[in-house]
Backbone as a ProteinNet text record, in pm:
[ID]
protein_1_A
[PRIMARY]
XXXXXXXXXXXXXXXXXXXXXXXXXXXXXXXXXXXXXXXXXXXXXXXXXXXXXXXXXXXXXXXXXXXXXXXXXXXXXXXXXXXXXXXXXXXXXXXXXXXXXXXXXXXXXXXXXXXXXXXXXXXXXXXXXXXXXXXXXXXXXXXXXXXXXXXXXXXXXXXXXXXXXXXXXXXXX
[TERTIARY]
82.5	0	87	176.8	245.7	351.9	362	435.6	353.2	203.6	61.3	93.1	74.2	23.5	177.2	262.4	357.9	367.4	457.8	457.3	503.2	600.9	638.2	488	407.4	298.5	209.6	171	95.2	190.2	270.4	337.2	308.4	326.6	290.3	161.9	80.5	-72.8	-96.4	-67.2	-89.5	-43.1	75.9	142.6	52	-7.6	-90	-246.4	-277.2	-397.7	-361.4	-300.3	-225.7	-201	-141.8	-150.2	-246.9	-343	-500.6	-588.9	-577.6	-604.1	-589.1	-466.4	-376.7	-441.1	-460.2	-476.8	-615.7	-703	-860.2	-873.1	-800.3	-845.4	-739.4	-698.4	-613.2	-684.5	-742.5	-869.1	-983	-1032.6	-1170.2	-1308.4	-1268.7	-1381.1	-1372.2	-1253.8	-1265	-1349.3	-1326.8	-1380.2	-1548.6	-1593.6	-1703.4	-1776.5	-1750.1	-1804.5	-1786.8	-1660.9	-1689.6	-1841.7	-1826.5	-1917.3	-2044.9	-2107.2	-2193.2	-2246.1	-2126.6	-2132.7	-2191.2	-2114.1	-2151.2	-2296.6	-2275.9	-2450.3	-2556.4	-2573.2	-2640.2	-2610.7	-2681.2	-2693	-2684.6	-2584.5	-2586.4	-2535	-2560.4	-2546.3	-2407	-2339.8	-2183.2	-2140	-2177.6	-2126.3	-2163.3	-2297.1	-2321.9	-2308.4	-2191.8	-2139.6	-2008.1	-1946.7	-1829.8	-1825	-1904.7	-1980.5	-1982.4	-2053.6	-2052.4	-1953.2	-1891.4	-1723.6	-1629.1	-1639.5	-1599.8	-1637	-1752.6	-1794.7	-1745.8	-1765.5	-1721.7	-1583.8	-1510.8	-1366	-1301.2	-1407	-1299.9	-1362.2	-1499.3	-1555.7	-1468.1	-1399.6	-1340	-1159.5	-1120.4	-1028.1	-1063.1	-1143.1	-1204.1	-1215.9	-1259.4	-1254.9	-1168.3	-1044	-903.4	-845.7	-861.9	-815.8	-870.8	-971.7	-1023.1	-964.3	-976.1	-893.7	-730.5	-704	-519	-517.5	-597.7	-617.5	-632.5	-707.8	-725.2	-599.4	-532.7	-438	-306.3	-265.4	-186.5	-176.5	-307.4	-346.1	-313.1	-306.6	-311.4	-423.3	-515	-676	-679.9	-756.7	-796.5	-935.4	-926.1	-1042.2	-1104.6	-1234.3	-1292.1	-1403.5	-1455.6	-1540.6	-1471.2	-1510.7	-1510	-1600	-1680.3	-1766.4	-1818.1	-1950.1	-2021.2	-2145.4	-2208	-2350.7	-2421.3	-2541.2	-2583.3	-2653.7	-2653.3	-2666.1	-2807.6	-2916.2	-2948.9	-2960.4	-2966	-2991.9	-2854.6	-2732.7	-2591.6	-2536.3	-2419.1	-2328.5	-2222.9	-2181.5	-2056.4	-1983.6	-1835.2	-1803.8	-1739.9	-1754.1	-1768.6	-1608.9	-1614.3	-1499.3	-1562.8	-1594	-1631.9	-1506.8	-1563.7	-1459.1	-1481.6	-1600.9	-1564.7	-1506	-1368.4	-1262.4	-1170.1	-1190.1	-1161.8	-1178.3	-1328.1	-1423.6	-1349.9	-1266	-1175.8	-1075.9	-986.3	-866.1	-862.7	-765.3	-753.4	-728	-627.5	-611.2	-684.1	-739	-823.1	-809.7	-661.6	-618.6	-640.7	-611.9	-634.9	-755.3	-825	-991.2	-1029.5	-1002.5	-998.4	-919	-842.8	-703.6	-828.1	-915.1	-942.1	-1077.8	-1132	-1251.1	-1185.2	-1104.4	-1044.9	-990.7	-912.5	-882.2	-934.9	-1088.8	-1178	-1175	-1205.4	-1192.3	-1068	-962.6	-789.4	-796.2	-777.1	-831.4	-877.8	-995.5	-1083.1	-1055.6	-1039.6	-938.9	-776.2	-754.7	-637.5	-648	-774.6	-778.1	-853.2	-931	-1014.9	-901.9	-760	-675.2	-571.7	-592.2	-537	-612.6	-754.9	-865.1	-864.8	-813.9	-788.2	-646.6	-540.3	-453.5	-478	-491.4	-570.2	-671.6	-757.2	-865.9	-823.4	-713	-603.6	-534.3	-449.8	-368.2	-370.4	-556.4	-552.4	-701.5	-714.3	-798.1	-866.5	-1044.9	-1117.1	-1167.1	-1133.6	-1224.3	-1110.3	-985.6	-895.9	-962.8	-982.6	-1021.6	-1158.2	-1222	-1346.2	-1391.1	-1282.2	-1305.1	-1203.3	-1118.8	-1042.6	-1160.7	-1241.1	-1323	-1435.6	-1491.6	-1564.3	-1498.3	-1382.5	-1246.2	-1268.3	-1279.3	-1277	-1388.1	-1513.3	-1645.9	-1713.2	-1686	-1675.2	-1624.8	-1500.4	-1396.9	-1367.3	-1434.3	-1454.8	-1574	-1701.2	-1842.4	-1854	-1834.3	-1949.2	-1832.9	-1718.1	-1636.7	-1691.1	-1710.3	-1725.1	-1853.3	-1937.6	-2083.6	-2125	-2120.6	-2191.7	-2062.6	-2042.1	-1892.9	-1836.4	-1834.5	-1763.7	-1837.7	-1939.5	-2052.2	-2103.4	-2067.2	-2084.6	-2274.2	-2313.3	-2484.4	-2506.1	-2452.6	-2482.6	-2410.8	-2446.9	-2372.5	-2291.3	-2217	-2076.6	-1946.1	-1841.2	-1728.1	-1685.8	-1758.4	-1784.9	-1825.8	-1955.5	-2018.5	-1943.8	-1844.2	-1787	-1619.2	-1570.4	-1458.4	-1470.8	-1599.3	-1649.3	-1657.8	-1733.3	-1754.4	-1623.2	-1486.2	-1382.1	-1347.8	-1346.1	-1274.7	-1350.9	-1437.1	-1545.4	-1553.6	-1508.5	-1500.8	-1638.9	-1717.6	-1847.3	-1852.7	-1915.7	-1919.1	-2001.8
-119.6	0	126.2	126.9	207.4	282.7	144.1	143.7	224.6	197.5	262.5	418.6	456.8	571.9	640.9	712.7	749.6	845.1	934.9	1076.6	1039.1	945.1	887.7	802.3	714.7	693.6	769.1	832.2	962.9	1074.2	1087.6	1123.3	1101.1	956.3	787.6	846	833.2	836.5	978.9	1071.7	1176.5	1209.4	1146.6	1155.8	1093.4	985	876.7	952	1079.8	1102.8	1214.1	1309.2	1380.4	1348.1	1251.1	1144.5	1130.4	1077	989.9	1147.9	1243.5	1364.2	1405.4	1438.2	1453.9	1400.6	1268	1221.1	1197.4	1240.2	1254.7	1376.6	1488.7	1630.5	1598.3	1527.5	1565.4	1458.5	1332	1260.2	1254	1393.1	1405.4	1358.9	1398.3	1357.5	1189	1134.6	963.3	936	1017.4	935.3	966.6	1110.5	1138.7	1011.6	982.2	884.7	731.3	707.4	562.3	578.6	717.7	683.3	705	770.3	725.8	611.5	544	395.9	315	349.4	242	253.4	387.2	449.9	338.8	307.6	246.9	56.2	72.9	-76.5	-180.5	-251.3	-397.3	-507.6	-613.1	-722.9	-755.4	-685.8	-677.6	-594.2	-480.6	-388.2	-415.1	-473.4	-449	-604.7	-703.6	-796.6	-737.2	-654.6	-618.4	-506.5	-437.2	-386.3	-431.7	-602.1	-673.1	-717.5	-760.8	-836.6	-686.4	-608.5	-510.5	-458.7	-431.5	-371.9	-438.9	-526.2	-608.2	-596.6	-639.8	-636.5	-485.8	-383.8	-222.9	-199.1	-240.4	-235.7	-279.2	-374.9	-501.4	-364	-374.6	-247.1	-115.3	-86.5	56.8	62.8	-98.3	-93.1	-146.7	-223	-253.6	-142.7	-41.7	115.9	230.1	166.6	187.8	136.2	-26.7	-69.7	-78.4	-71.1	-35.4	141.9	192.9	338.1	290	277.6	272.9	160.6	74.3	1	91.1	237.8	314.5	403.6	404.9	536.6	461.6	313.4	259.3	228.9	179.7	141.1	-1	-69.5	-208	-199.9	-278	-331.8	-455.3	-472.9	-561.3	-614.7	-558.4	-677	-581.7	-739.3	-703	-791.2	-802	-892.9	-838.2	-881.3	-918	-845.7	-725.8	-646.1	-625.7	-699.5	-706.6	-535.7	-448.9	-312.5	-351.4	-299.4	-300.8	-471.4	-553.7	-651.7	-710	-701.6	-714.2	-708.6	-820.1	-828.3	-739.4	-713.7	-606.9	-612	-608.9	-578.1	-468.7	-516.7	-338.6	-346.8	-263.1	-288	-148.7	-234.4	-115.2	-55.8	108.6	201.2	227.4	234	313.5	286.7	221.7	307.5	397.7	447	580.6	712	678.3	759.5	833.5	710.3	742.5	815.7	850.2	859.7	1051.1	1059.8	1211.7	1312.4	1244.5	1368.1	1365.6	1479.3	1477.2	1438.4	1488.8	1414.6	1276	1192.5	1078	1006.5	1068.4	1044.2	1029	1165.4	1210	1105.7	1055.3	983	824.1	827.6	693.4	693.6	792.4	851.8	841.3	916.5	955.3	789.5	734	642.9	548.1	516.3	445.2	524.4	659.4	711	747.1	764.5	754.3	604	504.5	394.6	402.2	424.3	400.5	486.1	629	734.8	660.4	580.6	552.9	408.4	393.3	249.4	253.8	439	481.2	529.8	585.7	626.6	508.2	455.3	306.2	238.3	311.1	258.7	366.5	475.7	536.8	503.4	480.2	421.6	317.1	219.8	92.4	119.1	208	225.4	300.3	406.8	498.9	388.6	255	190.3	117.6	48.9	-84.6	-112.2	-208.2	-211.5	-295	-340.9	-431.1	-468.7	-574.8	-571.4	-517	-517.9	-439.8	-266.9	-248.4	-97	-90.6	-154.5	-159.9	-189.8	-249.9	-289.5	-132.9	-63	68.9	139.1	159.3	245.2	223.7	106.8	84.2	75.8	95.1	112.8	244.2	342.3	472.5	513.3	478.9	504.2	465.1	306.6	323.1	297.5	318	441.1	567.5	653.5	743.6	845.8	744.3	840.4	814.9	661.5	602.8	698.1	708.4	788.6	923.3	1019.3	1152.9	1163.1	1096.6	1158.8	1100.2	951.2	897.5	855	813.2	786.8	914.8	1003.4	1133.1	1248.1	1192.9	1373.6	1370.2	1515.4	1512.3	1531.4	1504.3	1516.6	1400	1259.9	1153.4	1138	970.8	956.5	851.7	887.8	753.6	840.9	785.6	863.9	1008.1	1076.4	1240.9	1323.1	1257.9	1303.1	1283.2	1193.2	1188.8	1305	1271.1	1373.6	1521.1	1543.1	1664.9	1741.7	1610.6	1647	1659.9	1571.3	1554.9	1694.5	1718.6	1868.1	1992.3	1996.5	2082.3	2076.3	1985	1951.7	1921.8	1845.4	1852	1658.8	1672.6	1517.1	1438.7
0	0	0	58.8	60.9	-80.9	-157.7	-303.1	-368.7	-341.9	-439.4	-427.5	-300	-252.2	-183.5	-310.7	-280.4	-383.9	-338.4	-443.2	-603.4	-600.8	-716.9	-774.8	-753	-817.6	-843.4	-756.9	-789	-911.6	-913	-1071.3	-1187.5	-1168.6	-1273.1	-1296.7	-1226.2	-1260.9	-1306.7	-1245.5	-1311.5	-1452.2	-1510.8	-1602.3	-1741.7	-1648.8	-1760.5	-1793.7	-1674.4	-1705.6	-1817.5	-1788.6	-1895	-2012.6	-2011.7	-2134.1	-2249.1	-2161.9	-2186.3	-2196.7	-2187.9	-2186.6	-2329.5	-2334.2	-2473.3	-2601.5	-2576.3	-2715	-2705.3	-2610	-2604.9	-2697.5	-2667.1	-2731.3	-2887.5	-2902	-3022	-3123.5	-3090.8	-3147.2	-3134.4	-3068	-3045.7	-3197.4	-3296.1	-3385.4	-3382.1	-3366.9	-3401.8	-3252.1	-3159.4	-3023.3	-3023.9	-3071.4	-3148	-3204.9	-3296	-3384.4	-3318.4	-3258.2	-3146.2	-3051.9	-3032	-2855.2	-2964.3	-2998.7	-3142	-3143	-3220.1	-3211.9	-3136.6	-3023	-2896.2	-2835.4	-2849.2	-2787.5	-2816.9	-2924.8	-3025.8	-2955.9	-2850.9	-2751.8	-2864.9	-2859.6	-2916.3	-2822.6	-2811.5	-2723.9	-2740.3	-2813.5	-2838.7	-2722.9	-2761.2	-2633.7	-2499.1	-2489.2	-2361.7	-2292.8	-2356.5	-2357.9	-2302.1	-2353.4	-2322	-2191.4	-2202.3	-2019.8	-1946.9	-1967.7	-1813.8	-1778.3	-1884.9	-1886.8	-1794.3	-1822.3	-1794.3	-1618.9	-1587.3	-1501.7	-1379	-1306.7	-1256.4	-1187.9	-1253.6	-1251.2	-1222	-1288.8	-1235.5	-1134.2	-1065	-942.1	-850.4	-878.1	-772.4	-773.1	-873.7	-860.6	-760.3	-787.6	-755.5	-591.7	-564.7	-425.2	-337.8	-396.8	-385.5	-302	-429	-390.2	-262.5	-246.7	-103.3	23.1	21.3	91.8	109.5	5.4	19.7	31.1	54.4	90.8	225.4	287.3	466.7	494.9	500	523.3	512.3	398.2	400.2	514.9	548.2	660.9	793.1	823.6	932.9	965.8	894.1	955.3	904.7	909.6	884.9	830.6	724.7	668	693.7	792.2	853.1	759.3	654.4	577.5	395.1	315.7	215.1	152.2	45.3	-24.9	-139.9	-187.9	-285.3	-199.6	-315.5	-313.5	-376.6	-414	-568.8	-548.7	-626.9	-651.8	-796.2	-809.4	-928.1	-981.3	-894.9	-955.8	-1067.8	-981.1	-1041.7	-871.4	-970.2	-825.9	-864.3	-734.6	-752.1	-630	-612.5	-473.4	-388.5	-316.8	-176	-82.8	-54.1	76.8	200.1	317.4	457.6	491.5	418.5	455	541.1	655.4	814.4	858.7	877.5	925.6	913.5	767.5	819.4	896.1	942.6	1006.1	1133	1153.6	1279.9	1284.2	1121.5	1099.4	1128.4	1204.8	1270.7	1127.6	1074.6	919.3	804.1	808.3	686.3	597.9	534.2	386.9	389	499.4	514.4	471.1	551.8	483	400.8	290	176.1	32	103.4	17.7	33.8	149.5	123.8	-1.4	30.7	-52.1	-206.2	-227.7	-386.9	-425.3	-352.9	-386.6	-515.2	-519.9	-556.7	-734.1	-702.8	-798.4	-921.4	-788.3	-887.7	-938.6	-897	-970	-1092	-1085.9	-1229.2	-1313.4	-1284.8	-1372.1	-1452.9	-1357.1	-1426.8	-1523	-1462.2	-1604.3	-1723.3	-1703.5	-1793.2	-1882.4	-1821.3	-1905.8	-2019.9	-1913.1	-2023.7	-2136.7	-2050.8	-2200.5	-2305.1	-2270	-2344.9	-2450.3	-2377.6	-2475.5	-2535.3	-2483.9	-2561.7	-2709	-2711.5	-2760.5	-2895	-2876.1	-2986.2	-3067.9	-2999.4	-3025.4	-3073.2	-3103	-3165.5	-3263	-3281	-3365.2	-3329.6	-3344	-3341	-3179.3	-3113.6	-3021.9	-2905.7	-2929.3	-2856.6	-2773.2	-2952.4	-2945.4	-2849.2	-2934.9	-2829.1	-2713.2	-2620.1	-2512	-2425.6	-2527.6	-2461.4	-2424.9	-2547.6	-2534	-2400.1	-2436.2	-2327.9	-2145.1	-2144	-2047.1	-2020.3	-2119.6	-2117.5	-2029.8	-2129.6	-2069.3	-1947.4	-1897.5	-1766.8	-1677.2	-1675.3	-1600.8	-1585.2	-1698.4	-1684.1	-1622.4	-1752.7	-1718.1	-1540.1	-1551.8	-1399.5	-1319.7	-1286.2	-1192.1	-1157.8	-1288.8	-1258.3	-1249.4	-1317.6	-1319	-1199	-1152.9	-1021.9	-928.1	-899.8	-808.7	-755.3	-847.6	-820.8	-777.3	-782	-790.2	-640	-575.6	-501.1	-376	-491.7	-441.8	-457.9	-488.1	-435.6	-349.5	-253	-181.8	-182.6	-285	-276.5	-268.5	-325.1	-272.4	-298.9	-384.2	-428.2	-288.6	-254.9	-130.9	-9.3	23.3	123.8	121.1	22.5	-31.7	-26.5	-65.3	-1.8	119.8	241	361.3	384.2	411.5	440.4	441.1	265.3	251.6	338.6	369.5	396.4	528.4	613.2	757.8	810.9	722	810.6	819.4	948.8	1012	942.8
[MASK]
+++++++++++++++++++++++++++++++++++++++++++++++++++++++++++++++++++++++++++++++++++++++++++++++++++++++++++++++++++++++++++++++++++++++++++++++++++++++++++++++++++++++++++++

């Protein structure tokens, strides 16, 4: 945990979102016409969603827990929550609830989200780099790692890790 959450990875990752940034705005009409594409529900894509979803959930909340284990807290349950009639899995962050430094808190909150930012950025390279179902599985890497992060994961008027990152910053209990 400690290898993760060190000024040198946080570089790494920032470097890769920059990156994945870069060649978002410099191929914007091809990514135009993918998400187009995809929009347009086929049992292809939304084959490659489930295959997908799953697995960056299980990341997303990795990063939670190797977030509170950095801070010195322990993670006492982890499992399986079917959400929506889908399984997905969780990790109980209250313990950070306890943790005296804010950033701390905060670092366990963001966590979930630097995660999926950074595998939305790889779906972004992936997706530039290759062709066929390569590409299409970047893209769909992109989209949710990206959309589900900022729009629900990230936003702070729900209540998942947006809403808590907030209070943290904001000092309210």
């Amino acid at each position: 945990a400690r290898l993760i959450f060190c000024r040198t990875a946080f570089s790494l990752w920032a470097a890769l979102i920059t990156l994945s940034l870069l060649v978002l705005f410099t191929n914007s009409e091809r990514l135009y016409n993918d998400v187009v594409n995809a929009a347009q529900i086929s049992p292809y894509m939304a084959a490659l969603f489930l295959a997908v979803y799953p697995p960056l959930k299980l990341l997303h909340e990795l990063g939670h827990g190797l977030a509170i284990k950095r801070c010195g807290g322990s993670v006492r349950e982890m499992g399986i929550a079917v959400l929506v009639m889908f399984p997905l899995p969780y990790v109980d962050a209250s313990a950070s609830s306890i943790f005296k430094a804010k950033n701390d808190r905060m670092l366990v909150s963001a966590a979930g989200l630097f995660v999926e930012l950074a595998v939305a950025a790889v779906g972004v390279l992936l997706w530039i780099s290759s062709q066929g179902i390569a590409s299409d599985l970047g893209l769909v890497l992109l989209l949710t790692g990206g959309l589900s992060t900022l729009l629900v994961n990230g936003n702070p008027l729900l209540k998942f890790d947006g809403y808590y990152l907030l209070a943290d910053w904001l000092e309210i209990p």
